[in-house]
C-alpha positions, -999 to +999 in steps of 0.1 A: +000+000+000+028+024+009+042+020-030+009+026-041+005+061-025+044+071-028+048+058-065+011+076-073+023+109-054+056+106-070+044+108-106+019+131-105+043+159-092+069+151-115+047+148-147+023+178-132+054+195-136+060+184-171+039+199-200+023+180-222+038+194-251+074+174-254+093+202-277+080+233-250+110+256-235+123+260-207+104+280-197+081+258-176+108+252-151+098+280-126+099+278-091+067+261-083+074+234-108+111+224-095+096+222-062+071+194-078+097+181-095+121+176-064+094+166-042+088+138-064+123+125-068+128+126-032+095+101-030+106+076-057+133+057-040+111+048-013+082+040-039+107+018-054+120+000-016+080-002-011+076-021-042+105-046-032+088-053-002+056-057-016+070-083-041+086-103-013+049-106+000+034-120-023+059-144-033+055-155+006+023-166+000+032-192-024+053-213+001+062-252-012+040-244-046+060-219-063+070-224-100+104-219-106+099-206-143+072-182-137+090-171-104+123-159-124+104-142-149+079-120-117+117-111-102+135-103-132+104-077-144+101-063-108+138-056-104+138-042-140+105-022-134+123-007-104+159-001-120+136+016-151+114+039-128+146+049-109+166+058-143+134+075-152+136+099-120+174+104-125+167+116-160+142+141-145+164+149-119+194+158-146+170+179-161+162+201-131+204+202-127+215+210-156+192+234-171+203+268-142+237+258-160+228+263-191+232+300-206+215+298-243+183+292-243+183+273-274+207+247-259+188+246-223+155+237-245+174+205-265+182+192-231+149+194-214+131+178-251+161+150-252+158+145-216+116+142-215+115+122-244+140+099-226+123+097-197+089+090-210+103+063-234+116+047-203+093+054-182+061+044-202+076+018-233+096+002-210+090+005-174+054-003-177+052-029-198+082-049-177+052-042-151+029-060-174+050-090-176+051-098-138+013-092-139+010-117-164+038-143-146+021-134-111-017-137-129-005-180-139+010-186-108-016-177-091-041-193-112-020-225-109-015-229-070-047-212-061-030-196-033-050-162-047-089-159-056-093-166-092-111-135-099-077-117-089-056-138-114-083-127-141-081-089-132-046-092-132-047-104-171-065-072-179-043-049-159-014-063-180-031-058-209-035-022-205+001-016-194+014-034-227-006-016-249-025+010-239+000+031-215+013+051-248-017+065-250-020+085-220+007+089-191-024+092-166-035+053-174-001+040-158-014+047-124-037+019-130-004+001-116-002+015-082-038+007-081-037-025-085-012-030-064-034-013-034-059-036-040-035-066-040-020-056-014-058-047+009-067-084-001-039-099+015-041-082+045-080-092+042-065-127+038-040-129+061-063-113+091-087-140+080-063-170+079-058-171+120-095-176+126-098-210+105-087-233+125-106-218+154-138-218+135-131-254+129-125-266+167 
């Protein structure tokens, strides 16, 4: 839950901060818009220790009946999802740097459109849709050790869907992501509160 609300938080002030036109000058980087910009860099690393943690949890759950295969392929994603997010946030970080060193204004706007177009190809072609991978790994584990609702596993297939092929469209629809991940995350709790209480219920 805590990567959720730090990862959500941290991209809306950095891309709040960004406009939506990728060849705009420099102009944009005022005060109020560095402070966004910082704000959110200063959240990501933790988003990005949240999301380890979180991926630890849920590969917990699956104990004696985890799949080797589909396990390799859920870490490799996640590490590279995080790696990605965090090269992302450097990139916007470089950008804030660099550009008060930067006396012509022609060169200052090359580096802020080279550095946002960077960014948002890792960011959203490549970030996201390693995100979409370990959905789909977790998704068929899940649906073959049951250890999860099926309904979860099925939700999980759509969510991956959309973060292969539809987060181009709009930077807004990767926070379908963190979402998920909240509602993952609630349900385990839900789960795990729950689990205690069996055997009592059967004595």
């Amino acid at each position: 839950m805590l990567f959720a609300l730090l990862f959500t938080a941290a991209l809306a002030l950095i891309r709040s901060a960004l406009p939506a036109d990728i060849e705009a000058n420099v102009n944009f980087l005022d005060d109020g818009a560095t402070t966004r910009i910082s704000l959110g860099l200063a959240l990501m690393p933790f988003a990005g220790i949240a999301f380890l943690w979180f991926m630890g949890v849920v590969r917990d759950r699956f104990k004696e009946t985890e799949d080797q295969l589909f396990s390799f392929v859920f870490i490799g994603s996640g590490l590279l999802f995080v790696a990605m997010i965090f090269v992302s946030a450097a990139i916007a970080g470089g950008i804030v740097a660099t550009i008060p060193l930067v006396t012509d204004e022609g060169g200052g706007t090359e580096v802020t459109t080279f550095g946002r177009a960077m960014m948002l190809q890792v960011s959203n072609i490549y970030a996201l849709r390693m995100a979409g991978v370990l959905l789909i790994s977790l998704g068929t584990m899940w649906l073959r050790t049951g250890v999860m609702p099926r309904w979860i596993a099925a939700t999980t297939y759509g969510v991956a869907i959309v973060l292969l092929f539809v987060t181009s469209l709009s930077w807004w629809v990767s926070l379908i992501f963190p979402a998920w991940v909240l509602g993952v995350s609630i349900l385990i709790l839900v789960l795990n509160f729950r689990r205690p209480s069996a055997p009592a219920a059967q004595q």
